[in-house]
C-alpha positions as CSV (number, residue, x, y, z in Angstrom):
1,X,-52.8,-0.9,-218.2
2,X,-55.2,-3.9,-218.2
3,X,-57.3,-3.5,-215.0
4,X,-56.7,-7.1,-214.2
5,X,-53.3,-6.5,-213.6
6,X,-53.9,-3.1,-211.3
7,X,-52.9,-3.1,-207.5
8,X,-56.4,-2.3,-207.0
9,X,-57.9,-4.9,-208.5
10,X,-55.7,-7.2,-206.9
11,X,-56.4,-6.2,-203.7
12,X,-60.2,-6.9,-204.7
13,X,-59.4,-10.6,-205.5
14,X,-57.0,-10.9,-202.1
15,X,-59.6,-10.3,-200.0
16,X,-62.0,-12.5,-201.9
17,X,-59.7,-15.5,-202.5
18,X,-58.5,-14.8,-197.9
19,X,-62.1,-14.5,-197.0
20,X,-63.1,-17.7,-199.0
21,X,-59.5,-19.5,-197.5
22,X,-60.5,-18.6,-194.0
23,X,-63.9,-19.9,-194.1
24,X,-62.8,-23.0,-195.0
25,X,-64.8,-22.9,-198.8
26,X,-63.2,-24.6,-201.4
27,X,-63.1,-23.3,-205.0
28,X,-65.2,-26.1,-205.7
29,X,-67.7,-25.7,-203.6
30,X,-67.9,-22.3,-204.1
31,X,-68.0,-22.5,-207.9
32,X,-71.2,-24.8,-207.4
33,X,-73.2,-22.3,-205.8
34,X,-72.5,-19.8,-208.6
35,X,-73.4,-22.6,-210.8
36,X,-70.0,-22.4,-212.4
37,X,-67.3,-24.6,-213.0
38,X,-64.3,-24.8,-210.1
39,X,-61.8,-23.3,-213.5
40,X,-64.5,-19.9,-213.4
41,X,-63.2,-19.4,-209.5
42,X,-59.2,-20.6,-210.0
43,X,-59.0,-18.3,-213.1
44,X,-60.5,-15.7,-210.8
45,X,-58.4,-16.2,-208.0
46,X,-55.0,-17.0,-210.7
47,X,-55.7,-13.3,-212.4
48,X,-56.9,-15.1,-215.4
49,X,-60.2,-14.4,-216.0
50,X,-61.7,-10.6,-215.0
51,X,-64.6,-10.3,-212.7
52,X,-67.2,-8.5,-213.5
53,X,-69.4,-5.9,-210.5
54,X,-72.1,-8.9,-210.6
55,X,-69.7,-11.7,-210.0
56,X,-68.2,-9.6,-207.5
57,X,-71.6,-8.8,-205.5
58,X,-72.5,-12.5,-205.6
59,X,-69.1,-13.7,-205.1
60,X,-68.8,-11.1,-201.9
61,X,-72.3,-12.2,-200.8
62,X,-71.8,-16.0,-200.6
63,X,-68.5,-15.6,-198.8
64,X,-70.5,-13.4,-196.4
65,X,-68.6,-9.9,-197.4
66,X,-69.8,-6.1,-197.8
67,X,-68.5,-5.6,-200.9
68,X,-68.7,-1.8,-200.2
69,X,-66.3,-2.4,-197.5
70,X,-63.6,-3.8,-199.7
71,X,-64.5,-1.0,-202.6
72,X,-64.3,1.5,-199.7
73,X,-60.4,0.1,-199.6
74,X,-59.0,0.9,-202.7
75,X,-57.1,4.3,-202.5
76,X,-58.3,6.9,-204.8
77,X,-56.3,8.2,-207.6
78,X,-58.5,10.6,-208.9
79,X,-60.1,14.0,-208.1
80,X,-63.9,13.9,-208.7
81,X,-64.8,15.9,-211.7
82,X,-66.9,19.5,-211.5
83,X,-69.2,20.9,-214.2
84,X,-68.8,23.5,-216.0
């Protein structure tokens, strides 16, 4: 399972692409100030392209989120490993 396609990860982009929505930001505008093209943040926001934990911190911190808030979101699946 490609990650890009996860309920998780799709959850991560929701709140992105709602937060950016709700500001009133276009992909254009936001794209600039990642010195990006507008495609970079449409393939983001269409499930084409993959972000990467940069992107996402810089892409959290211009639309003014905690991006440990929205990792904090996504449900766990897996027990934390122990040593032996």
């Amino acid at each position: 399972m490609a990650s890009i396609y996860s309920d998780e990860y799709q959850r991560v982009i929701k709140a992105l692409r709602e937060a950016r929505v709700a500001k009133g930001i276009t992909q254009e505008s936001l794209a600039q100030a990642l010195d990006r093209p507008q495609s970079f943040i449409a393939k983001v926001e269409n499930g084409e392209r993959r972000l990467d934990i940069v992107e996402f911190i810089h892409l959290s911190h211009l639309l003014s989120l905690d991006p440990i808030n929205i990792i904090n979101k996504i449900p766990t699946k897996h027990k934390p490993l122990s040593a032996k």
